[in-house]
C-alpha atoms as an extended CHARMM CRD file, in Angstrom:
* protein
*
       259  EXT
         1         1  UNK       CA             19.4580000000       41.9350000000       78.7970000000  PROA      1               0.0000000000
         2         2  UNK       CA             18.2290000000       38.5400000000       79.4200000000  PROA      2               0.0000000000
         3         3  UNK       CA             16.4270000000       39.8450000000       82.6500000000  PROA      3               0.0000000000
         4         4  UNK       CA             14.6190000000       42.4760000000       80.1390000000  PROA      4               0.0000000000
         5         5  UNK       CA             13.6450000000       39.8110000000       78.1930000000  PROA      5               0.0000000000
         6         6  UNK       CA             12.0970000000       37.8030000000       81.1250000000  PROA      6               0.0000000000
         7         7  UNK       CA              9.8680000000       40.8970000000       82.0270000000  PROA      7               0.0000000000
         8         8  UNK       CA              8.8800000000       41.7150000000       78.5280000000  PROA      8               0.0000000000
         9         9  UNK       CA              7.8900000000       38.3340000000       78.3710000000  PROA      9               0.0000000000
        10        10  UNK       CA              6.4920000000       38.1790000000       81.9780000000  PROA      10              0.0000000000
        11        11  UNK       CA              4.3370000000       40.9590000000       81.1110000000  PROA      11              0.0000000000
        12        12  UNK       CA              3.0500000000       39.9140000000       77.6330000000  PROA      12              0.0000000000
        13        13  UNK       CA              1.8490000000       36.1800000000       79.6890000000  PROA      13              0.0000000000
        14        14  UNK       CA             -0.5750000000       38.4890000000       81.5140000000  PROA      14              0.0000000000
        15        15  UNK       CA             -2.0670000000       40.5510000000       78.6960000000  PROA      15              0.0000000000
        16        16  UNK       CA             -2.7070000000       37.4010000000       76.5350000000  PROA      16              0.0000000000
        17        17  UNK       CA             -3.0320000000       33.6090000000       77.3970000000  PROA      17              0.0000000000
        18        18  UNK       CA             -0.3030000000       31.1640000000       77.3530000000  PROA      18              0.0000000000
        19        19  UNK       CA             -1.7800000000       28.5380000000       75.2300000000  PROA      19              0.0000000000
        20        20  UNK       CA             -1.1710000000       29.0500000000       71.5400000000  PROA      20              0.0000000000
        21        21  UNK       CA             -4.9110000000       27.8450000000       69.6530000000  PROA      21              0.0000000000
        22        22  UNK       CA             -3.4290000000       25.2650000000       67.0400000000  PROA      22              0.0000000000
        23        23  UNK       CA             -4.9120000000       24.9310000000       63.3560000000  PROA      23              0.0000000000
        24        24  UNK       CA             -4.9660000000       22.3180000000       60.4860000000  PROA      24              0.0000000000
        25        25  UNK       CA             -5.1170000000       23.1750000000       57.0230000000  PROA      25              0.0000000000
        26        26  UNK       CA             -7.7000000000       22.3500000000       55.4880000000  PROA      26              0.0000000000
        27        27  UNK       CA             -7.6080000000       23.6750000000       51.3960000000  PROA      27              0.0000000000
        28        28  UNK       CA             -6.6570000000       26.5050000000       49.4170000000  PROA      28              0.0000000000
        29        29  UNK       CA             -8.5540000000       28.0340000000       47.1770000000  PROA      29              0.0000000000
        30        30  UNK       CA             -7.3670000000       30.2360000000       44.2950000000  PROA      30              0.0000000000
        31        31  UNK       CA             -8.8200000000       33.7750000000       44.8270000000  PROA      31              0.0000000000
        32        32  UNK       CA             -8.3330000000       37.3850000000       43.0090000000  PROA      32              0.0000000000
        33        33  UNK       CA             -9.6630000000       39.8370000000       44.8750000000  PROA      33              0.0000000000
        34        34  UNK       CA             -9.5050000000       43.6620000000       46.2690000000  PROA      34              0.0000000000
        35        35  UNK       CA            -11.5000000000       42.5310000000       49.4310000000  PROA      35              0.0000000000
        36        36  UNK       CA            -12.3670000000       39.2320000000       50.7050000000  PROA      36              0.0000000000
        37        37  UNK       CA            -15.8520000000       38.8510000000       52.5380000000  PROA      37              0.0000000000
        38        38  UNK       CA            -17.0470000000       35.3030000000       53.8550000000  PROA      38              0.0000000000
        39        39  UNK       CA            -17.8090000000       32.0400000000       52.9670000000  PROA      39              0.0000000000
        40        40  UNK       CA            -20.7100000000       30.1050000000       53.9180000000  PROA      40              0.0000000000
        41        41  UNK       CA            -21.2350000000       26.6730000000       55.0640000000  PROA      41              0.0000000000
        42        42  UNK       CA            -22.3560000000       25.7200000000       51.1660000000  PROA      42              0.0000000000
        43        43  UNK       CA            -18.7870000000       27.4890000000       50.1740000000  PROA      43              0.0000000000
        44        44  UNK       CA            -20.5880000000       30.4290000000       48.4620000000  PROA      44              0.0000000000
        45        45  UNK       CA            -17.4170000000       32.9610000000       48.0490000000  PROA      45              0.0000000000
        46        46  UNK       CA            -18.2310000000       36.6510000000       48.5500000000  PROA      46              0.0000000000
        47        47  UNK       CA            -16.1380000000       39.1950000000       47.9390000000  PROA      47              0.0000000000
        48        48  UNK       CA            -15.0640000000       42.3480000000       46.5310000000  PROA      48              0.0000000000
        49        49  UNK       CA            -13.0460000000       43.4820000000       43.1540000000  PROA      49              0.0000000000
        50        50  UNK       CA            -13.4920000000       47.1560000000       41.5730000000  PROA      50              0.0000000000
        51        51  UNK       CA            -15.9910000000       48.1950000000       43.7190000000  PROA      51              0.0000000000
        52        52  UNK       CA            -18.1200000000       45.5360000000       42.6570000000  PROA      52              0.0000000000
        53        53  UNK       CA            -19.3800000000       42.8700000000       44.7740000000  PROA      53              0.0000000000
        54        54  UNK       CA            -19.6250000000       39.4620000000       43.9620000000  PROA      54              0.0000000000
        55        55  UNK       CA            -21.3250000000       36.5570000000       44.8150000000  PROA      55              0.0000000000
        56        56  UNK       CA            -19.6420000000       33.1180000000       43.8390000000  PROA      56              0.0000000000
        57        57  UNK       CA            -20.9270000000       29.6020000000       43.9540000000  PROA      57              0.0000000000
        58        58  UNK       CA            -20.2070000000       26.2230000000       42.5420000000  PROA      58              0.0000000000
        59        59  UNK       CA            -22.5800000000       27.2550000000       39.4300000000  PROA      59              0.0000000000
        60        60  UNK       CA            -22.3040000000       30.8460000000       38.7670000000  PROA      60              0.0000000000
        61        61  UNK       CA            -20.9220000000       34.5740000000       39.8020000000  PROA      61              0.0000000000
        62        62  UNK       CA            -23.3540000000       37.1030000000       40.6840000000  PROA      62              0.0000000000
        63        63  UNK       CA            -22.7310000000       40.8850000000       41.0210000000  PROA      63              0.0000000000
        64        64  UNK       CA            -23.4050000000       44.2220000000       42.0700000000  PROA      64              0.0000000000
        65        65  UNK       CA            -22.5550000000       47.5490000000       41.5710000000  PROA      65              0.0000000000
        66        66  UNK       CA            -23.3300000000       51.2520000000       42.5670000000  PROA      66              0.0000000000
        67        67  UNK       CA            -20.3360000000       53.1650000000       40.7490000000  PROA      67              0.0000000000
        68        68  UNK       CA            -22.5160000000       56.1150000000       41.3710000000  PROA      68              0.0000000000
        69        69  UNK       CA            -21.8580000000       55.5590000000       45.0090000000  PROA      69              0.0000000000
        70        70  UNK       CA            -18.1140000000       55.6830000000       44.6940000000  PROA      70              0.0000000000
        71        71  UNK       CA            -16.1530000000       53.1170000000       46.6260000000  PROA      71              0.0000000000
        72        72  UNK       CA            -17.2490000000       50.5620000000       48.4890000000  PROA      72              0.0000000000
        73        73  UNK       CA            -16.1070000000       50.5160000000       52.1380000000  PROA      73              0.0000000000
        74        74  UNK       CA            -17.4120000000       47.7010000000       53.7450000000  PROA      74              0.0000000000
        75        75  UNK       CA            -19.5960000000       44.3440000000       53.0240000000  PROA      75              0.0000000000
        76        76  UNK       CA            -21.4010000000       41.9080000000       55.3360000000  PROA      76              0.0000000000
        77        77  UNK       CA            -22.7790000000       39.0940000000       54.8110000000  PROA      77              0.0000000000
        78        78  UNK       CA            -23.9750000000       37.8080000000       58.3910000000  PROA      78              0.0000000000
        79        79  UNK       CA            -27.5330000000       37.4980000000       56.8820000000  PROA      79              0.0000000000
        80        80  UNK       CA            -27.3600000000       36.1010000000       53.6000000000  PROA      80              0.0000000000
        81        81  UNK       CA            -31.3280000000       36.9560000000       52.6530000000  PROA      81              0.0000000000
        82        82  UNK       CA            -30.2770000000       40.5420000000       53.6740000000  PROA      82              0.0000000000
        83        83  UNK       CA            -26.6490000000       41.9110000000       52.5610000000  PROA      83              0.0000000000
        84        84  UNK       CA            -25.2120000000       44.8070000000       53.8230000000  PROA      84              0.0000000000
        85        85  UNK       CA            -23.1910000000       47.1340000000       51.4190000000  PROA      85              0.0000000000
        86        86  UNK       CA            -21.6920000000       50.6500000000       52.6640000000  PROA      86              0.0000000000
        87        87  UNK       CA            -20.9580000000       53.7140000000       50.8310000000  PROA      87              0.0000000000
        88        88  UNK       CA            -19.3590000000       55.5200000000       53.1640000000  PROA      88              0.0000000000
        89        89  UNK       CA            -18.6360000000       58.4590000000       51.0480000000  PROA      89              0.0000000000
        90        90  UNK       CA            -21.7430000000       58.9990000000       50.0000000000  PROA      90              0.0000000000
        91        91  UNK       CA            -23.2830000000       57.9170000000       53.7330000000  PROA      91              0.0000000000
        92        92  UNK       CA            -25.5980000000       54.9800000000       51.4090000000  PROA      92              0.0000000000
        93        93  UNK       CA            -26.1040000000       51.9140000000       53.0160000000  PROA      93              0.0000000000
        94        94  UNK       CA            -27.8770000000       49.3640000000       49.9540000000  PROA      94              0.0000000000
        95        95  UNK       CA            -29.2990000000       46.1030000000       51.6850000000  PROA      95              0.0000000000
        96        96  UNK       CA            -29.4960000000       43.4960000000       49.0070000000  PROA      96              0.0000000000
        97        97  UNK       CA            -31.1100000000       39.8970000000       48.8570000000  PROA      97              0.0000000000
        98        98  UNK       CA            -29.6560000000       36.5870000000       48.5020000000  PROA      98              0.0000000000
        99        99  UNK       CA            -30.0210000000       37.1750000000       44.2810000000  PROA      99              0.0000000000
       100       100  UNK       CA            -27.8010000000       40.2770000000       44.9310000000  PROA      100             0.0000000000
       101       101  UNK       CA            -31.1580000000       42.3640000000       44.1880000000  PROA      101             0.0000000000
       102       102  UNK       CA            -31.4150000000       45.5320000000       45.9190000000  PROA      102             0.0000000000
       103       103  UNK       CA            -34.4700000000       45.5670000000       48.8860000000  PROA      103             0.0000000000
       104       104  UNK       CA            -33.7600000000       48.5450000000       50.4750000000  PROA      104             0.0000000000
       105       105  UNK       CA            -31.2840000000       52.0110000000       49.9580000000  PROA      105             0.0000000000
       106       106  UNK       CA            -30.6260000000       53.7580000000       53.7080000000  PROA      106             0.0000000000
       107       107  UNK       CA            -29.3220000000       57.4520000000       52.7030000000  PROA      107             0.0000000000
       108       108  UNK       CA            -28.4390000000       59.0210000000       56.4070000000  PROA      108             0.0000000000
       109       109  UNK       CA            -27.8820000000       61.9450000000       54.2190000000  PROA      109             0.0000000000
       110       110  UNK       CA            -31.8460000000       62.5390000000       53.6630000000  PROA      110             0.0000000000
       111       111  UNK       CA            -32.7960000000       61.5710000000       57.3090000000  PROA      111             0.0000000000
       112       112  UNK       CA            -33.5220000000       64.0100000000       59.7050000000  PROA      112             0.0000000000
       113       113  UNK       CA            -31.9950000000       64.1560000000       62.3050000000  PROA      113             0.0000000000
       114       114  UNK       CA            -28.6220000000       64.1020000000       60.0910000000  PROA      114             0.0000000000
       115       115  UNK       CA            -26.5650000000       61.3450000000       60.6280000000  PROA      115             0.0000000000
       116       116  UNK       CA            -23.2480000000       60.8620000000       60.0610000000  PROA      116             0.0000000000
       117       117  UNK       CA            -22.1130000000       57.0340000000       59.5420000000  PROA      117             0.0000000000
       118       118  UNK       CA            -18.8950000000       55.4790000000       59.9300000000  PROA      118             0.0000000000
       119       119  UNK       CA            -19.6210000000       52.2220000000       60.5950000000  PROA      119             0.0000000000
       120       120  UNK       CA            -22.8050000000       49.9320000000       59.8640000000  PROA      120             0.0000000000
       121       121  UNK       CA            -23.4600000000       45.9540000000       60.9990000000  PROA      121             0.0000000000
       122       122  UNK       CA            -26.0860000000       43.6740000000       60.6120000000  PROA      122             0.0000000000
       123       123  UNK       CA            -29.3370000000       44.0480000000       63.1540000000  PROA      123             0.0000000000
       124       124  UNK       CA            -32.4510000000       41.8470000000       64.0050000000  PROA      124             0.0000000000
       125       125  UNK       CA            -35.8100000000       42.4000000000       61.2530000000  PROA      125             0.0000000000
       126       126  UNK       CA            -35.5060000000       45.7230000000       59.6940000000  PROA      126             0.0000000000
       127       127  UNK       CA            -32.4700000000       47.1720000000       62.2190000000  PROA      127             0.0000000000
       128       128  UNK       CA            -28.7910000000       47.8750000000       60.9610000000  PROA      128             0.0000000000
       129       129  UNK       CA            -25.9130000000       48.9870000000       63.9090000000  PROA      129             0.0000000000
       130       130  UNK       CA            -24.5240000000       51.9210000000       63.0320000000  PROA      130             0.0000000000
       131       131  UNK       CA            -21.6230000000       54.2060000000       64.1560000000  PROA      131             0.0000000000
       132       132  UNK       CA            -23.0690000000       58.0080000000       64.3790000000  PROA      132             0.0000000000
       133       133  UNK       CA            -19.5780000000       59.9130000000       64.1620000000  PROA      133             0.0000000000
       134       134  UNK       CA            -20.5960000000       63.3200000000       65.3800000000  PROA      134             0.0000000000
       135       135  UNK       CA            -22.2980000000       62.0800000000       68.4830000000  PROA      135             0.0000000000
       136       136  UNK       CA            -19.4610000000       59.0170000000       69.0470000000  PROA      136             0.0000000000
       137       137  UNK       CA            -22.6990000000       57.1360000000       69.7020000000  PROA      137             0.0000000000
       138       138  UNK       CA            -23.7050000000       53.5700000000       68.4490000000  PROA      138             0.0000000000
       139       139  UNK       CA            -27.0650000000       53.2610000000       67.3230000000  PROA      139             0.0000000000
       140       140  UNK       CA            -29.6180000000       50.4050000000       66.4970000000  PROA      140             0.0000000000
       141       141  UNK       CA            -31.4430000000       52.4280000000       63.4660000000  PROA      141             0.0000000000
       142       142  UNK       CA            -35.0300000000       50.6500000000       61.6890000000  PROA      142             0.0000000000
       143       143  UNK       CA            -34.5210000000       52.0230000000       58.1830000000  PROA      143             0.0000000000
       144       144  UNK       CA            -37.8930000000       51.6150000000       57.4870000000  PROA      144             0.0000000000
       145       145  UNK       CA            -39.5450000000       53.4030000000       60.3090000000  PROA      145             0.0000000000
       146       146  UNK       CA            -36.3430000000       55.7450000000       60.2770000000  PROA      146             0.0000000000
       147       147  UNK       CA            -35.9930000000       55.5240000000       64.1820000000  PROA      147             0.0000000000
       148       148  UNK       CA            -33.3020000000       54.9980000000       66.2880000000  PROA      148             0.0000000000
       149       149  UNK       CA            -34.3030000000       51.7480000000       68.7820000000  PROA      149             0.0000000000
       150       150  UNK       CA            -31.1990000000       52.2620000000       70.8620000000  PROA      150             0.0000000000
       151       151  UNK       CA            -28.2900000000       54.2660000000       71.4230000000  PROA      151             0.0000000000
       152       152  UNK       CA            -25.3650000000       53.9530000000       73.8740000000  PROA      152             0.0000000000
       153       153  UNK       CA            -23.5250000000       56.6790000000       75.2570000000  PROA      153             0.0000000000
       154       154  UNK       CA            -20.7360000000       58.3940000000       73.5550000000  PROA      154             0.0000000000
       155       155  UNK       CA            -17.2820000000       56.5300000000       73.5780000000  PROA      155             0.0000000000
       156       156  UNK       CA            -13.7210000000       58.4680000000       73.7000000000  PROA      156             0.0000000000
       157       157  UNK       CA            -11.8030000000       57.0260000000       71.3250000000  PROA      157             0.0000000000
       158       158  UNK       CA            -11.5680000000       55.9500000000       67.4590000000  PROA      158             0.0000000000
       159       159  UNK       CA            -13.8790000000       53.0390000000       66.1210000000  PROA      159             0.0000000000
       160       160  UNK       CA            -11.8890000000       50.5810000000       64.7370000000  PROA      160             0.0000000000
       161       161  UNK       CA            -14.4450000000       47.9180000000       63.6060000000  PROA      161             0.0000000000
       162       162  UNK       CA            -18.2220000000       47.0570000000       64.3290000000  PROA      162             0.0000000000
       163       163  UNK       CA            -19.3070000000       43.7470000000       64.5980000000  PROA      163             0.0000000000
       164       164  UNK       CA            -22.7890000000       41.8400000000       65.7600000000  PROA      164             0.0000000000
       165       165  UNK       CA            -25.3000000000       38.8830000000       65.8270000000  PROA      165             0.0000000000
       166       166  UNK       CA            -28.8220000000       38.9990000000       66.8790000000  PROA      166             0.0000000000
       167       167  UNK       CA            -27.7190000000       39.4750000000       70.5930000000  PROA      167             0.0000000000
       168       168  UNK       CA            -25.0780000000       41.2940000000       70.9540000000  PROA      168             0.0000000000
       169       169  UNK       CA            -22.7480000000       44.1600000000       69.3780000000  PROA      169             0.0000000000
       170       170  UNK       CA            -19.2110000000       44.3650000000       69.8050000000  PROA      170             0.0000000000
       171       171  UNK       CA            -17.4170000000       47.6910000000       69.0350000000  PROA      171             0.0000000000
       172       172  UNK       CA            -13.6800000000       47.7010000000       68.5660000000  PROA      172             0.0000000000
       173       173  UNK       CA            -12.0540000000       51.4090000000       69.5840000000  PROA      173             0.0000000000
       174       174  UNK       CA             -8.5350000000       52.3460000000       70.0690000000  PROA      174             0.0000000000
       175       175  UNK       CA             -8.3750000000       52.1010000000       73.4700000000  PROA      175             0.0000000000
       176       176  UNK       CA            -11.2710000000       49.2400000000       74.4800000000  PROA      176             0.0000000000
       177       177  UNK       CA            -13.4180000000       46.6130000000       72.9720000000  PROA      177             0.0000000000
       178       178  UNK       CA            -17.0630000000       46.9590000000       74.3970000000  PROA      178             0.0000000000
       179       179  UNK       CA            -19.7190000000       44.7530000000       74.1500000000  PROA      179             0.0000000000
       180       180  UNK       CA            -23.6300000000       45.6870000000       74.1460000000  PROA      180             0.0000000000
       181       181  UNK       CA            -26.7900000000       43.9510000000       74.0460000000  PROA      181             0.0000000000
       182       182  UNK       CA            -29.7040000000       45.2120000000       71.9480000000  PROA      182             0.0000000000
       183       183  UNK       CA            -30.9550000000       47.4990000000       74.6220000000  PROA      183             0.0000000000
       184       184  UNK       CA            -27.7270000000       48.9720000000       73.7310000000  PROA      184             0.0000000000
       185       185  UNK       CA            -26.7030000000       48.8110000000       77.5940000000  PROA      185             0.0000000000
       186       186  UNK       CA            -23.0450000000       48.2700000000       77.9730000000  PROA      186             0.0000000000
       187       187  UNK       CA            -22.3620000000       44.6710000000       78.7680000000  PROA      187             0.0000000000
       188       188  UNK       CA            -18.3570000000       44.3340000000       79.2180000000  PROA      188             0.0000000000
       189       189  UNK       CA            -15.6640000000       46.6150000000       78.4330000000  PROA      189             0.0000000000
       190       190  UNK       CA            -11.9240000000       45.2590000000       78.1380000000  PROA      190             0.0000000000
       191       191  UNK       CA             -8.6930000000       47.4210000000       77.2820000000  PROA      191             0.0000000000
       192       192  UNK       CA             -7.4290000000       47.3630000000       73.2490000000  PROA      192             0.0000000000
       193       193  UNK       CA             -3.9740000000       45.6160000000       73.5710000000  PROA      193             0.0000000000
       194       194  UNK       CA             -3.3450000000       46.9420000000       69.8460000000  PROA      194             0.0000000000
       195       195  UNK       CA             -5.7390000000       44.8810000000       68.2590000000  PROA      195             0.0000000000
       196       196  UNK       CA             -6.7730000000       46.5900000000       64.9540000000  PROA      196             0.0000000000
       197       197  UNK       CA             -9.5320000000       44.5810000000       63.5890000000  PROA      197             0.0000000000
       198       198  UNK       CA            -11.9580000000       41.9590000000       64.4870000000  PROA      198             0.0000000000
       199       199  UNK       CA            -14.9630000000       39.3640000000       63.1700000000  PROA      199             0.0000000000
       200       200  UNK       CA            -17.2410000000       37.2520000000       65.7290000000  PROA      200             0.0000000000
       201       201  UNK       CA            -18.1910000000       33.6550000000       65.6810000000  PROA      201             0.0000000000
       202       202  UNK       CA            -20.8420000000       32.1610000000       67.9470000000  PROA      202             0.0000000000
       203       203  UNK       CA            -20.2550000000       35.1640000000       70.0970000000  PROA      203             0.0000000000
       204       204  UNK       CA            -16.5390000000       34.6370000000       70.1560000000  PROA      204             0.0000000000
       205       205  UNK       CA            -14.1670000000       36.9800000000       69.2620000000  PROA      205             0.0000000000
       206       206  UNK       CA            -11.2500000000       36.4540000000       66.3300000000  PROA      206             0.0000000000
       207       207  UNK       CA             -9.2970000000       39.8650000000       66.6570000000  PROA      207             0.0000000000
       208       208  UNK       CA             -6.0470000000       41.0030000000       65.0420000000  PROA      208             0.0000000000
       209       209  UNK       CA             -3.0080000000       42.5160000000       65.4590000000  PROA      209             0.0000000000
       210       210  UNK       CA             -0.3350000000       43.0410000000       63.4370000000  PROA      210             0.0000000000
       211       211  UNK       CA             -0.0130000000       40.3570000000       61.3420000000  PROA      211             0.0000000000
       212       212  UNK       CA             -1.0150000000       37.5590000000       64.1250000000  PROA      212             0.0000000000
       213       213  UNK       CA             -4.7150000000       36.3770000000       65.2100000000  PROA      213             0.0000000000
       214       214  UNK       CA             -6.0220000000       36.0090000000       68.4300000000  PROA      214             0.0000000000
       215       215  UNK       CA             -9.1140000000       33.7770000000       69.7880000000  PROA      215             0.0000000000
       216       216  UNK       CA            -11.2890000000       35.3500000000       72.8200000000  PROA      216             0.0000000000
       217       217  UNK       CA            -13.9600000000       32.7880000000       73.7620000000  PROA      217             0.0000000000
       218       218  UNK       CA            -17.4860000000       33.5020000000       75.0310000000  PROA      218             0.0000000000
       219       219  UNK       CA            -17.7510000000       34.4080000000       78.5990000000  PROA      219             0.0000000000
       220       220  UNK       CA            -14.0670000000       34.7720000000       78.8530000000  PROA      220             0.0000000000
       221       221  UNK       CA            -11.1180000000       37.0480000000       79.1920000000  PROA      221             0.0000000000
       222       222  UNK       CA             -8.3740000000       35.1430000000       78.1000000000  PROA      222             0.0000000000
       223       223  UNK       CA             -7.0090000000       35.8440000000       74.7060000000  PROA      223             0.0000000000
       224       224  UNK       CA             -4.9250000000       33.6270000000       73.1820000000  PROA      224             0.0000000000
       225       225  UNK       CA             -2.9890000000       33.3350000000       70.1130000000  PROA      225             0.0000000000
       226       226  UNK       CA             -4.1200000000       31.6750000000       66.5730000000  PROA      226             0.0000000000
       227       227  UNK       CA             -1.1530000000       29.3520000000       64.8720000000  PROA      227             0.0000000000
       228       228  UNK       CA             -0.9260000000       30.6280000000       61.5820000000  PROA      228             0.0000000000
       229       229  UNK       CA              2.6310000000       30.0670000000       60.2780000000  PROA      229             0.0000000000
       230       230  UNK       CA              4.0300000000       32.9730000000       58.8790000000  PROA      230             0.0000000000
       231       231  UNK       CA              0.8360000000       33.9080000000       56.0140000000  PROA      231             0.0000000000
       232       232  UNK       CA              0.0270000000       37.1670000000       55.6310000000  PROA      232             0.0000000000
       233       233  UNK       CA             -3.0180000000       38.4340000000       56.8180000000  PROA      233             0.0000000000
       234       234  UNK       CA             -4.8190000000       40.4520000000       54.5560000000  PROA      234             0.0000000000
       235       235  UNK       CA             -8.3780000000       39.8180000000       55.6800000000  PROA      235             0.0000000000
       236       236  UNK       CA             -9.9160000000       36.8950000000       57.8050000000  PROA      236             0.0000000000
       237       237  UNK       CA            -13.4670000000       35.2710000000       58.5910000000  PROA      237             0.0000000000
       238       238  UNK       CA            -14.6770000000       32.4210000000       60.9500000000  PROA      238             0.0000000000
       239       239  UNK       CA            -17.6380000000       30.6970000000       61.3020000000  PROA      239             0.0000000000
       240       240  UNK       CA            -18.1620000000       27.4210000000       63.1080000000  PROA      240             0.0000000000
       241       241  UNK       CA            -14.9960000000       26.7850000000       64.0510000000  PROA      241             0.0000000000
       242       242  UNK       CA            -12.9240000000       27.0320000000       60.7050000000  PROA      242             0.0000000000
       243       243  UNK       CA            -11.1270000000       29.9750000000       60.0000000000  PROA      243             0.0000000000
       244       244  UNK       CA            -10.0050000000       31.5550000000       56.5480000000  PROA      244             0.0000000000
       245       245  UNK       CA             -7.3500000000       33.6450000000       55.5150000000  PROA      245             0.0000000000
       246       246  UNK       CA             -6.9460000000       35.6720000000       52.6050000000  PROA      246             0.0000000000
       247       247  UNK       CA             -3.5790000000       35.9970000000       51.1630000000  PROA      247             0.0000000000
       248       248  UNK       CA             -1.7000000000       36.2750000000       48.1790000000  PROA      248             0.0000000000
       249       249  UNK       CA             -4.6860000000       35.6750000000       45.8590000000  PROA      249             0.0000000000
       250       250  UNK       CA             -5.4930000000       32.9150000000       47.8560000000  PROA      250             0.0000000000
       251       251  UNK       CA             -8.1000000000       31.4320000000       50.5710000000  PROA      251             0.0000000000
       252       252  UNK       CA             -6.5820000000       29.2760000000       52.8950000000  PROA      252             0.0000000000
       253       253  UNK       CA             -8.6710000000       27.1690000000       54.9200000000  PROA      253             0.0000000000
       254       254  UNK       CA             -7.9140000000       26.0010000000       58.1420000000  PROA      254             0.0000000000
       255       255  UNK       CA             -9.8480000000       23.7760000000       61.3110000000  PROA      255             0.0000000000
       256       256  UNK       CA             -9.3500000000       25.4360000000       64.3800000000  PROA      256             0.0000000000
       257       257  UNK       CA             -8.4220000000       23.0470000000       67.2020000000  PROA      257             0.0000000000
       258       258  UNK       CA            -10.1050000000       25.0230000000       70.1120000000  PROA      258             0.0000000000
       259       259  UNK       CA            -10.4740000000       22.7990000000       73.5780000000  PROA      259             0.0000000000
């Protein structure tokens, strides 16, 4: 038994890094929500309740809803001046400002050729990423010319999550986690160890498994565990070092310590 044990834990030293990333706690703050989105650096809250989305500052709450577009998969917020919401039932991607006004509606459903959406992230100008599930391809798509700019070729497994800056895109599938530039040529491509879910900071890499979070740095392969007690994960976001968790109706706030 104890040499299983050694080997088990032989093995898992080579899939991850040794060195466990600690954290300090920052705050908590008190939180009631369905989905949990981001916080900026001003501590603007966004987040999601009831299929509506909300926008919450030391002032006010501002929302917005499209009950017509059923449920509300998916929010980002990497561009505050240009908000990504996704209906994926009804294939509607609405792109609103930083007032929460709507800008723009995408509906894949009335552009030819059809496309069928999965997954959407934020892109440079006028671009969103999106996930075309019948061809398995990622695509950088202008809404307003209705082109595709890029496309990679088709991946063999299930998407998991879709994440990206102005540089880069990051694509999370069952079996790998592949990185692109906006050419949409494959930059790196490293095995899924059973992460599930993922968000990106400064081009590093926060992904999840279970209920424990790991830290993969720019220009690295090392992954290495995230100290965060025993709190349950229900959804996470970094930026700038400082990570949040959502849990239990609340935020908690904590400093990464990262070397």
């Amino acid at each position: 038994m104890k040499y299983t044990c050694f080997i088990l834990f032989f093995f898992t030293a080579l899939l991850f890094g040794q060195t466990t990333i600690e954290t300090e706690f920052i705050k908590k703050i008190e939180l009631k929500a369905d989905a949990f989105i981001s916080i900026d650096n001003f501590g603007t809250t966004y987040y999601i309740t009831n299929n509506v989305f909300h926008k919450k500052d030391k002032d006010q709450t501002t929302n917005f809803s499209a009950l017509q577009l059923g449920s509300l998969y998916e929010a980002e917020v990497f561009n505050p001046l240009k908000i990504n919401l996704f209906y994926k039932d009804f294939n509607t991607v609405i792109i609103l400002d930083n007032r929460l006004a709507e800008i723009f509606k995408i509906d894949f459903n009335q552009i030819t050729p059809y496309k069928n959406v999965s997954k959407i992230s934020t892109g440079y100008d006028n671009m969103v990423w999106i996930f075309n599930q019948d061809q398995q391809k990622l695509e950088l798509f202008d809404y307003k010319s209705k082109t595709t700019r890029a496309q990679t070729v088709p991946v063999q497994s299930a998407v998991l999550d879709l994440k990206s800056n102005y540089n880069y895109c990051w694509l999370l599938t069952e079996k790998f986690l592949y990185v692109y530039n906006y050419f949409g040529s494959l930059i790196k491509k490293t095995e899924n160890k059973g992460f599930t879910a993922m968000v990106e900071s400064n081009e590093n890499i926060i992904l999840k498994k279970d209920n424990t979070l790991f830290y993969l740095k720019k220009n690295s392969d090392t992954i290495n565990a995230i100290d965060t007690g025993n709190l349950l994960i229900n959804d996470f976001f970094v930026t700038n070092e400082t990570l949040y968790i959502y849990s239990n109706e609340s935020v908690h706030q904590f400093k990464l310590k990262i070397n």
